[in-house]
KEVEXLO-776069 format. One record per residue (C-alpha): residue in three letters; x, y, z. Coordinates in steps of 0.5 Angstrom, whole numbers, padded with zeros to 4 digits, always signed. Each point is the difference from the previous one (the first is absolute). Layout:
<atoms>
ALAXYZ ...
</atoms>
This chain:
<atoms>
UNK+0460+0845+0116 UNK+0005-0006+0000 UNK+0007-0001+0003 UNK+0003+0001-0005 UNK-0002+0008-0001 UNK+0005+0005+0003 UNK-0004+0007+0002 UNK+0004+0006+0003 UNK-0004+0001+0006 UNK+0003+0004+0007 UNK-0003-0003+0007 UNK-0005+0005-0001 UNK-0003-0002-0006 UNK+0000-0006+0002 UNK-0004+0001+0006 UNK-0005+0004-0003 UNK-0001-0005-0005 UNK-0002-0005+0005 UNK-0004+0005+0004 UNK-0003+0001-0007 UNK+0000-0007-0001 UNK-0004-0002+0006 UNK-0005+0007-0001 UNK-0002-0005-0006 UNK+0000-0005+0003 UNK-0005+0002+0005 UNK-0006-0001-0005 UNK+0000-0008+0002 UNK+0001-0002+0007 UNK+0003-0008-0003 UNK+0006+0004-0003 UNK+0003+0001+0007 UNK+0006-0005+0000 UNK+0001+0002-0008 UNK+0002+0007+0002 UNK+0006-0003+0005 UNK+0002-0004-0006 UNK+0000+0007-0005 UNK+0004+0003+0006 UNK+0005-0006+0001 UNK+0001+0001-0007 UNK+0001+0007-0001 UNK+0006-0001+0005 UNK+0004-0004-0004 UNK-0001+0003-0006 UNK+0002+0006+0003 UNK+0006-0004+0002 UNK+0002-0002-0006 UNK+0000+0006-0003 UNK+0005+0003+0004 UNK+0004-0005-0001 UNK-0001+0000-0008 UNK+0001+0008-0001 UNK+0005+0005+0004 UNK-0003+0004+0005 UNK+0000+0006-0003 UNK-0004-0001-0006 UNK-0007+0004+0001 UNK-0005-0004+0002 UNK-0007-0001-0005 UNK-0005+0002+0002 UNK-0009+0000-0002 UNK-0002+0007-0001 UNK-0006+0001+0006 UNK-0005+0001-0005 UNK-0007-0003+0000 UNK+0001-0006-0003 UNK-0006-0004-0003 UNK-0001-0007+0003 UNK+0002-0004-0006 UNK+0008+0003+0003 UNK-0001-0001+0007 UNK-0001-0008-0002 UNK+0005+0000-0005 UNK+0005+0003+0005 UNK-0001-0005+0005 UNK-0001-0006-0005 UNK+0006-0004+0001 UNK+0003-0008-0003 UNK-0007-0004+0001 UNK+0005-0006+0003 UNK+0002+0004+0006 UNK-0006+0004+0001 UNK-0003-0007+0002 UNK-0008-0001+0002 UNK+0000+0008+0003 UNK+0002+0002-0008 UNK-0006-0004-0003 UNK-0005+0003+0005 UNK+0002+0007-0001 UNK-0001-0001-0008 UNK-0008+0000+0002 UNK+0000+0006+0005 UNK+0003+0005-0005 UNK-0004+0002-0007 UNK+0000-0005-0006 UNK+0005+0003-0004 UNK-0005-0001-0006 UNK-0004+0004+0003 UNK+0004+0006+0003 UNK+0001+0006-0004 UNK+0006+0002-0003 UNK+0005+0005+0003 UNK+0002+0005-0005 UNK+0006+0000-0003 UNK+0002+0006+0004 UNK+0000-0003+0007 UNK+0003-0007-0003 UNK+0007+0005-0002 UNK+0000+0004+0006 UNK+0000-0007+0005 UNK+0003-0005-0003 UNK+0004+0003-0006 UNK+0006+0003+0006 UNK-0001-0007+0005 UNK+0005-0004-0004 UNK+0006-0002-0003 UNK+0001-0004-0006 UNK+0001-0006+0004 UNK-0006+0001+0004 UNK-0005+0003-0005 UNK+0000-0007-0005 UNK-0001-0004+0007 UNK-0007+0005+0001 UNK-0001-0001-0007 UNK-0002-0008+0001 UNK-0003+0001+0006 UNK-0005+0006-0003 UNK+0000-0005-0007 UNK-0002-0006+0005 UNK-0005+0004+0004 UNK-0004+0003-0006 UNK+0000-0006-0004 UNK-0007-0002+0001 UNK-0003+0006-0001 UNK-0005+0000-0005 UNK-0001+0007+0000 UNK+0007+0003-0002 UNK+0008-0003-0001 UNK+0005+0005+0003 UNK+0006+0001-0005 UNK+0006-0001+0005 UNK+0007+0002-0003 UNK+0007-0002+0003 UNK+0005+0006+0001 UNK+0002+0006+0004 UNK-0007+0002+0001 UNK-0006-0005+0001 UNK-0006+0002-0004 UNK-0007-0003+0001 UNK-0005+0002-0006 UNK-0008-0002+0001 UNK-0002-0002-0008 UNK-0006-0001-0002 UNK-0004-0006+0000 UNK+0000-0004-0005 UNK-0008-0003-0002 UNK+0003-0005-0005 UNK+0003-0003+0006 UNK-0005+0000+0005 UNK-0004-0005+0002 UNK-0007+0001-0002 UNK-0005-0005+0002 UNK-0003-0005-0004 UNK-0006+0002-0003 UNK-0006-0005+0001 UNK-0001-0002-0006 UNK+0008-0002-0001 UNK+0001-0003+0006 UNK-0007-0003+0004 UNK-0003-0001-0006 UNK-0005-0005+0001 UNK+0000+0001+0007 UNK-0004+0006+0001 UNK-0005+0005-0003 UNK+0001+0003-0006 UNK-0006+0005+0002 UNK+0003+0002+0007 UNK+0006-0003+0000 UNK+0000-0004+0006 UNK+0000-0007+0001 UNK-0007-0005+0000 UNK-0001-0004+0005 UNK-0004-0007+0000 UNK-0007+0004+0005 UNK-0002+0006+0001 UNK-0002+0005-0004 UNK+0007+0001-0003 UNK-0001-0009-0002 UNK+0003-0001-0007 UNK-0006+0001-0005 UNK+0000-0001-0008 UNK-0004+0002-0006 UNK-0004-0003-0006 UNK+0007+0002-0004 UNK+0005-0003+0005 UNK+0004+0006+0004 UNK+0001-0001+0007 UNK-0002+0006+0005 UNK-0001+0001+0008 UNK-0009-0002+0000 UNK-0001+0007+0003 UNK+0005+0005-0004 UNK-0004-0004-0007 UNK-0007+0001+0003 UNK+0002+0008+0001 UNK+0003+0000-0006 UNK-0006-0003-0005 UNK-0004+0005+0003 UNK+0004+0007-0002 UNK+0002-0002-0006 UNK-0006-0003-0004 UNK+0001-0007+0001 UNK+0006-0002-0004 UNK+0007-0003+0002 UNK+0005+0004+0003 UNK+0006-0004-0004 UNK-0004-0002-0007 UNK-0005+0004+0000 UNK-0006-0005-0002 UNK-0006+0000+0003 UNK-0002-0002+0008 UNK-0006+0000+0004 UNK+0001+0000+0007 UNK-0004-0008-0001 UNK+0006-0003-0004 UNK+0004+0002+0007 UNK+0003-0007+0002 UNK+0004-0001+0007 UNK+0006-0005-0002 UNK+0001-0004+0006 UNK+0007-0002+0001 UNK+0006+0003+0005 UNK+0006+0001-0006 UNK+0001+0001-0007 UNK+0006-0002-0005 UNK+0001+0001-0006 UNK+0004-0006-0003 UNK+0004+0001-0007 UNK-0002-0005-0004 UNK+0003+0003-0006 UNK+0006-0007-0001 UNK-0005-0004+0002 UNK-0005+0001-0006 UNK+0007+0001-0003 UNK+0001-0007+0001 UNK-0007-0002-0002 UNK+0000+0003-0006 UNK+0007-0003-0002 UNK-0004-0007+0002 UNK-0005+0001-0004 UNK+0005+0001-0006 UNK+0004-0006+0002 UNK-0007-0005+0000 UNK-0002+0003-0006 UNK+0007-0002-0003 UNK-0001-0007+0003 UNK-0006+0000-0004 UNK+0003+0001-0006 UNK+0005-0005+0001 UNK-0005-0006+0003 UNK-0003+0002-0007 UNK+0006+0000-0005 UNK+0002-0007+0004 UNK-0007-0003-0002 UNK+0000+0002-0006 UNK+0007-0002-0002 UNK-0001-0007+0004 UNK-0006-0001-0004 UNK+0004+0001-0006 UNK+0005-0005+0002 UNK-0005-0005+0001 UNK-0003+0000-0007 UNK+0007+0000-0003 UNK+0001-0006+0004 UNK-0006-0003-0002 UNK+0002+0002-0007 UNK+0007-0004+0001 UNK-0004-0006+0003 UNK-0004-0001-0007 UNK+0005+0002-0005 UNK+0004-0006+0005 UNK-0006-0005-0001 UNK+0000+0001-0008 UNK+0007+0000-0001 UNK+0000-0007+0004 UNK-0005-0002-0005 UNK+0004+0002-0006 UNK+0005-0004+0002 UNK-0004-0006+0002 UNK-0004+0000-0007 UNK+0007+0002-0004 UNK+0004-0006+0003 UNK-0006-0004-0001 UNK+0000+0001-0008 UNK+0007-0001-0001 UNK+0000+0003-0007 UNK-0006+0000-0001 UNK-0003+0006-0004 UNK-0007-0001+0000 UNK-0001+0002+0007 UNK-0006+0005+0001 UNK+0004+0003+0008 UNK-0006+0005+0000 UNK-0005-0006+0002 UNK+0005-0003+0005 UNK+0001+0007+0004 UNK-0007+0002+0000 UNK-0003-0008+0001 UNK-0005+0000+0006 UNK+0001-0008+0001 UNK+0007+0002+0002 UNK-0002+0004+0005 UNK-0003-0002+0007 UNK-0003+0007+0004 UNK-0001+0000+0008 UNK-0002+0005+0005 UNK+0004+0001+0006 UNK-0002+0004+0006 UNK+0003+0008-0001 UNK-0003+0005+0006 UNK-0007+0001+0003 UNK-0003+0007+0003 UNK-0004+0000+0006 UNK-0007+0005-0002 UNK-0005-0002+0006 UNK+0002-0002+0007 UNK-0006-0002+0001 UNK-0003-0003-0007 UNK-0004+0004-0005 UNK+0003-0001-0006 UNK-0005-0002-0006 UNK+0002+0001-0008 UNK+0007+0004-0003 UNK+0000+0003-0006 UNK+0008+0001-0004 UNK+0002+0006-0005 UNK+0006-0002-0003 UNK+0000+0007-0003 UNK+0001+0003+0007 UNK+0002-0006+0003 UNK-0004+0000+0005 UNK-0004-0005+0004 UNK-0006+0002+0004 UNK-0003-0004+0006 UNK-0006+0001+0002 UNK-0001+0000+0008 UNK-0004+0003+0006 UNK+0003+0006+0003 UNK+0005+0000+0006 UNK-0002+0005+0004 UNK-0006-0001+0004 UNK-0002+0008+0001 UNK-0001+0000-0009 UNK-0003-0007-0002 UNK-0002-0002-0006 UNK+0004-0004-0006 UNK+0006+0002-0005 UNK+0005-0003-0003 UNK+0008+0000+0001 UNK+0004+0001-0005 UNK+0007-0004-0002 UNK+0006+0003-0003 UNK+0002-0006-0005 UNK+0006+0003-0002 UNK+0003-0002+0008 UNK-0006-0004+0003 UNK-0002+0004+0005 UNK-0006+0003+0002 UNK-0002+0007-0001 UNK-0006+0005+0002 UNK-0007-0002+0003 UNK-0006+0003-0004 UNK-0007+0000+0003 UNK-0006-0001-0005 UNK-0006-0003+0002 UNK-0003-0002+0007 UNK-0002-0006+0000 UNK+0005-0006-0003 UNK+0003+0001-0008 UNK-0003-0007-0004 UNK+0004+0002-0007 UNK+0005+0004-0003 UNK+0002+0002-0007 UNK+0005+0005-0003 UNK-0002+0003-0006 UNK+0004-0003-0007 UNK+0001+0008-0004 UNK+0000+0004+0007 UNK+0005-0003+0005 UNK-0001+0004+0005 UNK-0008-0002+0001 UNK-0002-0005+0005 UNK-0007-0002+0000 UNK-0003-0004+0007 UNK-0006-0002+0001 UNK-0002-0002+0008 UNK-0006-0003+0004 UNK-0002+0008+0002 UNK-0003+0000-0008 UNK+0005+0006-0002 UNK+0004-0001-0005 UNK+0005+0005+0000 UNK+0007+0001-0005 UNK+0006+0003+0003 UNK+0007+0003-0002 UNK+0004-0005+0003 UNK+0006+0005-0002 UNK-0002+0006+0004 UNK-0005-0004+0004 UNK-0006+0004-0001 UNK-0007-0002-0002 UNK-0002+0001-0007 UNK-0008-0002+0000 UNK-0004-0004+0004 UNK-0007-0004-0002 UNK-0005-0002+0004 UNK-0004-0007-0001 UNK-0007-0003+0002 UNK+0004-0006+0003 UNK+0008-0003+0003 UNK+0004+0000-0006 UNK+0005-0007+0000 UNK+0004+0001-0007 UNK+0002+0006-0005 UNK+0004+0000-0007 UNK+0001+0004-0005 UNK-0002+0000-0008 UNK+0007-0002-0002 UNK-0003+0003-0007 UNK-0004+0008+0002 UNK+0005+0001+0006 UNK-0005+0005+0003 UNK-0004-0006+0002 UNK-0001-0004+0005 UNK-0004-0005+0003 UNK-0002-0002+0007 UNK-0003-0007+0002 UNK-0005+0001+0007 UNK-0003-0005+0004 UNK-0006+0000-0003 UNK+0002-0004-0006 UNK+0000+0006-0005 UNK+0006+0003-0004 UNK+0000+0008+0000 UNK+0003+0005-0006 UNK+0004+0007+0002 UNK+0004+0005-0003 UNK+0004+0005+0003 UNK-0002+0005-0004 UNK-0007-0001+0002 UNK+0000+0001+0008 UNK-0007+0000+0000 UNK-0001-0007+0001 UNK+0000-0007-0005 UNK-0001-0001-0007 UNK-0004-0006+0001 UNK-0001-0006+0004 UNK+0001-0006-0002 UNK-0004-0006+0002 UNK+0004-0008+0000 UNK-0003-0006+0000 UNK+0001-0004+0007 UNK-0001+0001+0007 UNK+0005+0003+0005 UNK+0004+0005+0000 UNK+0005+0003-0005 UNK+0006-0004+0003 UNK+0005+0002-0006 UNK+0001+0003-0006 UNK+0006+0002-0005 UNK-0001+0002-0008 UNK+0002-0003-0006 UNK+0001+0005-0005 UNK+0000+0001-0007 UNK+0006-0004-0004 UNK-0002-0001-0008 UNK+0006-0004-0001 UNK-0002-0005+0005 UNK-0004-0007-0001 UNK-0005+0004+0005 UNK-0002+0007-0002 UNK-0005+0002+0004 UNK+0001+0006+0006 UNK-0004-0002+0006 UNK-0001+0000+0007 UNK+0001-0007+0003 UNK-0004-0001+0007 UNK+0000-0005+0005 UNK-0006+0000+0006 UNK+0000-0005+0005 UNK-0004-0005-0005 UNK+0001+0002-0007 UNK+0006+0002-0004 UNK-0003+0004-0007 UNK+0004+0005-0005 UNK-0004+0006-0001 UNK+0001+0003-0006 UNK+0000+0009+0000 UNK-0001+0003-0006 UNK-0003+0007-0004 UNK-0005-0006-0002 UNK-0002-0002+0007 UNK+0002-0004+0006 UNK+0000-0009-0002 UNK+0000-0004+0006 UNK+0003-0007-0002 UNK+0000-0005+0006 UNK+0006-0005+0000 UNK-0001-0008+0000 UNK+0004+0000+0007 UNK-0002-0002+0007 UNK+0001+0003+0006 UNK+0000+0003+0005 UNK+0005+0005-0003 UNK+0005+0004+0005 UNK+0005+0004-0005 UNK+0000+0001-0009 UNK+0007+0002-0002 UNK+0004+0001-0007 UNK+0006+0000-0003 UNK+0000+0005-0005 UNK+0006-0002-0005 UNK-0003-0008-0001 UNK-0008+0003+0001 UNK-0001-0007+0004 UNK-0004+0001+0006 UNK+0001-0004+0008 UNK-0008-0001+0004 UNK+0002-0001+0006 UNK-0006-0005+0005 UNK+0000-0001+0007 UNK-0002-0008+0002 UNK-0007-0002+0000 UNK-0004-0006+0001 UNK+0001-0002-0006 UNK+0007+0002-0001 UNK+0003-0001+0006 UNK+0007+0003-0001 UNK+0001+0007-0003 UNK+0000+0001-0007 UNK+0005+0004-0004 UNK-0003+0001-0008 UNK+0005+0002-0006 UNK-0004+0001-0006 UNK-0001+0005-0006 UNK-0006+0004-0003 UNK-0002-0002-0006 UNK-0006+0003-0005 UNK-0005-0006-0004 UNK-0006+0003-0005 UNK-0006-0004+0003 UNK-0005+0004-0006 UNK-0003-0005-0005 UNK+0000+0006-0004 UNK+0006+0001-0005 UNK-0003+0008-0001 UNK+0000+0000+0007 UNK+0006+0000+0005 UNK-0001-0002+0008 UNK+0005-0001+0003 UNK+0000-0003+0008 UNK+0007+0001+0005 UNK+0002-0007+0003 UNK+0006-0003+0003 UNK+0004-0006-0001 UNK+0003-0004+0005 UNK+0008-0001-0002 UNK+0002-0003+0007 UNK-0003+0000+0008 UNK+0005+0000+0005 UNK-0002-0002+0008 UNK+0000+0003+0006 UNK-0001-0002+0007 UNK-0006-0002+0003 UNK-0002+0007+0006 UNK+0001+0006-0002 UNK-0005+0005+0004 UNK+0004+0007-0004 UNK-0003+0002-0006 UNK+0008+0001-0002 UNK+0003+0001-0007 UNK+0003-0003-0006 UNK+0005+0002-0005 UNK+0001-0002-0007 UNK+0007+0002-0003 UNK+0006-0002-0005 UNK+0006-0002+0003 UNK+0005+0005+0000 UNK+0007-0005-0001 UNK-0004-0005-0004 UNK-0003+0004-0005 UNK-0007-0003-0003 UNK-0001-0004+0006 UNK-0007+0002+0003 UNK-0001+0000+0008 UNK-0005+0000+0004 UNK+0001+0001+0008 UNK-0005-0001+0005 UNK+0000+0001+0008 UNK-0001-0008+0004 UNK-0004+0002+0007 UNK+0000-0008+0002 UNK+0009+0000-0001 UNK+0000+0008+0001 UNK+0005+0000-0006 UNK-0001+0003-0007 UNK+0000-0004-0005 UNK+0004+0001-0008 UNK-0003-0005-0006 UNK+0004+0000-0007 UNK-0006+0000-0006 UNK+0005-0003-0004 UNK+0001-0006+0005 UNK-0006+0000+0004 UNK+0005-0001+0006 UNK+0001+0004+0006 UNK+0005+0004-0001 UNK+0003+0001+0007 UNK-0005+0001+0006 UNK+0002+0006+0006 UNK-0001-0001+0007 UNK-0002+0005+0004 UNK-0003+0001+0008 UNK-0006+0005-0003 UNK-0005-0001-0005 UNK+0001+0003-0007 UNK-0006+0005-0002 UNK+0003+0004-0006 UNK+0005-0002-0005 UNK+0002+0004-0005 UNK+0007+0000-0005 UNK+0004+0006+0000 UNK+0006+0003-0005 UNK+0005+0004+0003 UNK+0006+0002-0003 UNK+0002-0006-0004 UNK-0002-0004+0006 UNK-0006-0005+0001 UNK-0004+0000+0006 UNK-0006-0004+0003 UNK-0003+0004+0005 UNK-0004-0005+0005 UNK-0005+0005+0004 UNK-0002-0003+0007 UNK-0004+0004+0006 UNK+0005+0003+0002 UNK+0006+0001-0004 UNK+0002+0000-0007 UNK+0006-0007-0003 UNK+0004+0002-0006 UNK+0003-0007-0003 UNK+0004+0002-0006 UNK+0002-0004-0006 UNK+0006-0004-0002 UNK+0003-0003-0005 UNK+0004-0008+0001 UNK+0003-0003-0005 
</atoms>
C-alpha cells in the first residue's frame, strides 16, 4: 500500500495485521528487518486515518475468510518506492501471479468490495493494475467506484508469446530432423547430402536407414555414401538479391555502352568518308577553276581531261597505323578479302600448352586485330581466299595438309592430306571449286571441293627445286592474251602451265633465275617475276612483263602455239636478300593507268615503289624490320599498302598531292 491510501483500521486490526504480517513473513528468514518496516508503516497510516475521517465512523474490516495467496500478496503489496530492497525480495517469495489461480468472484466480493471508499478504491485499482500487468495468464479488470471489482479474464492466445518455431527463427542453425543445433564434431557435426540440405551426421544416418533412403526436405534419393561431414564452425546465409540486382542492371548498362561505342563508329566512319568526299570534290572544283582562267573565253576546252589527267596528279604513301601479330615473330604470308573486309595473317600460335600455326584476323574497317584461328602444326607457307565463296580460305603448310576453312565461323570445312611439305596454293580464277597446290617436290597437285577423296591429277613442271609461288591467269576473250593457266615458279625455272579439258601444256618462260615469287595484275594482264641475286646478277631482280602467245607450227592447217613472255622493263634491287620475300604488281590507285611494282630491299630494309610509266623510284619506306609480304588492300574508298614484317603488320595509305 502507498502513503497515500487511507484504510479505516482500529488498533486491533492493525495489529493483527502485523502479527499477520510477520506469520507470512516467517517463510523467509532475510525478511526480518522488512516486517519492522511493514509495521512502522502500519502505525502512520493509521495515524493518517484518524486524522482524516471522524472517530465515530465504522472502521473497514477484511472478512477472515481463507484468503487464497494471491490476496495475502496483494494486501501487503505496497508503493515500490518506499517498499525499498525488502519489497523486491518479497516478490520472488510468494507465487508468480502468472501462475497463481484465480480466486473466485465470490471471495473477491465478500473481501475486498466492502474494504473501501471512493478515494481508496481507485488507489487499490492501480496497485492490483500495477502488480498484475505482467501476468501472461490473465488481466484483472479493475473499476473505480464505491465497490472495487476485480475480474479474472481469460487469456488471450493471439496475445501470448509463442516460441519461435525452429524453422522461423534458428533456421539455418539447427537440424531440421531433431531440431537441435549441429555442431562442428561429434556425432551431431554438421553433415550434407548429395542434394545440398544440411542436418546433425547422426540424425541423417537414422533417418536413411527408416525411410528408404531419400531426403527428409526434398525427397530425392540418398545413400548413407553421399553423407558429407562439412567442416566449418558457423553458417550465414547472405542476401545477395540487390547485388545480382546490381549486376544485372550492369550488365544492361555495358550492353547499352556497346551499342553506342558501336552507333559512334559507325557514324565516325560516315563522317570520314563525306569528309573524303569534300576533299575530292575541293580538288576538282580547284581544277576547274584553274582550267576556265586558263581559256579565257575559249570554248573549245575539253574539262574532262584536265580532272581526269594523270600527269596532273602526283601520288604518295604515308605511314596510317600498324598492328602488332606476333610478340615473338612468326609471321609468313596474308591474304585480303575486300568483300568481308578482312585481312588474315599467318602466325605460330601464342599459347604454349596448344602449339601449331594459325592466322589472325584483322578488322579493316578500324585496323584492329581480331580472333586467333588455329590450323595447321607446323608453319602456314600460303594462303588464298576463295574468288566466288568469300568466306573459303585455303592454306597450305610444311605439315603437308591442305586444309579449307570457314574464316567467318572459323570451322574446318576439308582437309587434303599430301605426299610432301607444301610451299604455295591458288585457286582456278575460272572453275571456283578448284584449286591447286605447289609441293616441295616441284609438281603442281589439282583439288575439287566437291571430291574429298583426293586430287584430280598431279601435275609435273619443268625445272628443279620446289614450287616457291604460283598465281593464275584466267581466261580473258577480249585480252591480247586470251589463254587461262597456271603461271608457276620454282627455285630455277618460271613456266606457264596451260589447264584444260584437252590436257595439261607446260611452256617454259625465257627467264632466269633464281625465281622467289610470280604475281599478277589482273586489270593490265601484266605479270611482275621477282629474282634473288646471283653470281651472275648481283642485285635482285624485279621483272614486269606480259604473256603472249606465237604460232611456231610450219603448217598453216595446223596450229601450235608456245606461251612466252615478253620483258617490258626490270627494276633492280639490292644486293643480300636471304628471305624468299614477296613482290607485288598493282595499278595506282590516285594515278589512274600507272603501273607499280613493289618490292622489299634487306641491304636498306626499306621497300622500295618503282612507277612502270617512268621507270623511277616512286618513293622508298624505311623501316627497322625486313619486309616479307606485301600486299595492296581496298577499304572503304581508302588505299592501303600493307607491308607484313616477322612481327607485325604496317598500313601506309595513299594520298593525293596536287
Amino acid at each position: 500500500m502507498s502513503n497515500e491510501e487511507s484504510y479505516h483500521l482500529s488498533d486491533t486490526e492493525a495489529m493483527d495485521d502485523v502479527a499477520y504480517d510477520s506469520d507470512v513473513t516467517d517463510m523467509s528468514a532475510d525478511d526480518d528487518d522488512a516486517d519492522g518496516n511493514d509495521v512502522g508503516r502500519s502505525r502512520r497510516n493509521e495515524a493518517m486515518v484518524q486524522e482524516d475521517h471522524e472517530p465515530d465512523e465504522p472502521n473497514m474490516s477484511f472478512e477472515h475468510q481463507p484468503q487464497h495467496p494471491s490476496e495475502q500478496w496483494i494486501e501487503r503489496a505496497e508503493d515500490p518506492s518506499d517498499a525499498g530492497p525488502a519489497h523486491s525480495r518479497h516478490l520472488p517469495d510468494a507465487l508468480p501471479v502468472s501462475r497463481l489461480p484465480h480466486p473466485a468472484p465470490e471471495q473477491q466480493s465478500s473481501g475486498l468490495l466492502e474494504a473501501s471508499n471512493r478515494e481508496s478504491s481507485s488507489t487499490s485499482a492501480a496497485v492490483v493494475e500495477q502488480l498484475l500487468a505482467p501476468s501472461i495468464v490473465s488481466e484483472p479488470n479493475i473499476q473505480a467506484g464505491p465497490s472495487c471489482n476485480i475480474t479474472p479474464q481469460k487469456a488471450n492466445p493471439v496475445c501470448a508469446s509463442v516460441p519461435g518455431s525452429p524453422e522461423s527463427e534458428d533456421e539455418g542453425q539447427i537440424c531440421s530432423i531433431c531440431f537441435e543445433p549441429w555442431g562442428n564434431s561429434g556425432d551431431h557435426r554438421l553433415s550434407s547430402l548429395k542434394c545440398g540440405h544440411l542436418f546433425g551426421h547422426a540424425c541423417i544416418i537414422r533417418w536413411l536407414k527408416g525411410q528408404k533412403g531419400k531426403c527428409p526436405q526434398c525427397n530425392a534419393k540418398a545413400t548413407k555414401k553421399e553423407i558429407r561431414v562439412l567442416y566449418a564452425k558457423s553458417l550465414k546465409v547472405l542476401d545477395t538479391s540487390e547485388r545480382d540486382k546490381i549486376l544485372k542492371d550492369l550488365e544492361r548498362e555495358k550492353e547499352a555502352k556497346r551499342k553506342l561505342e558501336l552507333e559512334h563508329a559507325q557514324t565516325k566512319l560516315k563522317y570520314e568518308l563525306k569528309a573524303q568526299l569534300v576533299v575530292k570534290l575541293q580538288e576538282e572544283l580547284k581544277i576547274l577553276r584553274n582550267a576556265t582562267a586558263g581559256t579565257s573565253g575559249s570554248h573549245g576546252v575539253n574539262f574532262s581531261q584536265n580532272v581526269g589527267s594523270s600527269s596532273q596528279r602526283k601520288a604518295k604513301l604515308i605511314m596510317h597505323s600498324g598492328v602488332d601479330i606476333a610478340k615473338d615473330g612468326g609471321c609468313r604470308v596474308m591474304a585480303y578479302n575486300e568483300w568481308l573486309n578482312m585481312l588474315v595473317v599467318s602466325m605460330p600460335s601464342q599459347v604454349t600448352m596448344f602449339p601449331g600455326y594459325g592466322v589472325r584476323k584483322v578488322n579493316m574497317l578500324d585496323l584492329k586485330p581480331e580472333r586467333y584461328v588455329h590450323i595447321h602444326q607446323k608453319q602456314i607457307r600460303d594462303l588464298a581466299f576463295n574468288p566466288a565463296k568469300n568466306d573459303l580460305l585455303l592454306s597450305v603448310a610444311m605439315d603437308k595438309m591442305v586444309k579449307l576453312t570457314n574464316i567467318c565461323s572459323n570451322a574446318p570445312v576439308a582437309s587434303f592430306m599430301a605426299e610432301a611439305p607444301l610451299w604455295s596454293c591458288c585457286w582456278n580464277a575460272d572453275e571456283a571449286n578448284k584449286f591447286f597446290v605447289g609441293t616441295a617436290t616441284g609438281s603442281v597437285v589439282e583439288y575439287d571441293t566437291r571430291n574429298t577423296t583426293g586430287p584430280i591429277q598431279t601435275i609435273k613442271v619443268a625445272g628443279s627445286g620446289p614450287v616457291v609461288s604460283m598465281c593464275y591467269v584466267p581466261y580473258n576473250a577480249d585480252a591480247n592474251f586470251r589463254t587461262g593457266g597456271l603461271l608457276v615458279a620454282r627455285l630455277q625455272s618460271c613456266s606457264f602451265v596451260e589447264v584444260n579439258e584437252g590436257g595439261v601444256k607446260d611452256h617454259a618462260l625465257p627467264l632466269e633465275g633464281p625465281f622467289t615469287c610470280v604475281s599478277l595484275e589482273k586489270s593490265t594482264r601484266h605479270i611482275l617475276v621477282s629474282c634473288r641475286p646471283s653470281q651472275k646478277y648481283p642485285h635482285a631482280r624485279h621483272i614486269i612483263c606480259e604473256l603472249q602467245s606465237v604460232d611456231i607450227s610450219s603448217d598453216l592447217a595446223e596450229l601450235n602455239q608456245v606461251v612466252t613472255a615478253n620483258t617490258i622493263h626490270i627494276f633492280q634491287g639490292g644486293t643480300t636478300q636471304k628471305v624468299l620475300s614477296r613482290s607485288c604488281a598493282f595499278v595506282n590507285p590516285v594515278q589512274e593507268g600507272n603501273l607499280v611494282a613493289c618490292a622489299s630491299d634487306e641491304s636498306t630494309r626499306s621497300t622500295c615503289l618503282w612507277d612502270l610509266s617512268s621507270t623511277s623510284c616512286l618513293q622508298q619506306l624505311r623501316g627497322p624490320d625486313t619486309v616479307i609480304d606485301i600486299l595492296p588492300v581496298r577499304s572503304n574508298q581508302n588505299e592501303y599498302l600493307t607491308l607484313l614484317t616477322d612481327k607485325s603488320v604496317k598500313f601506309y595509305r595513299w594520298i593525293d598531292i596536287l
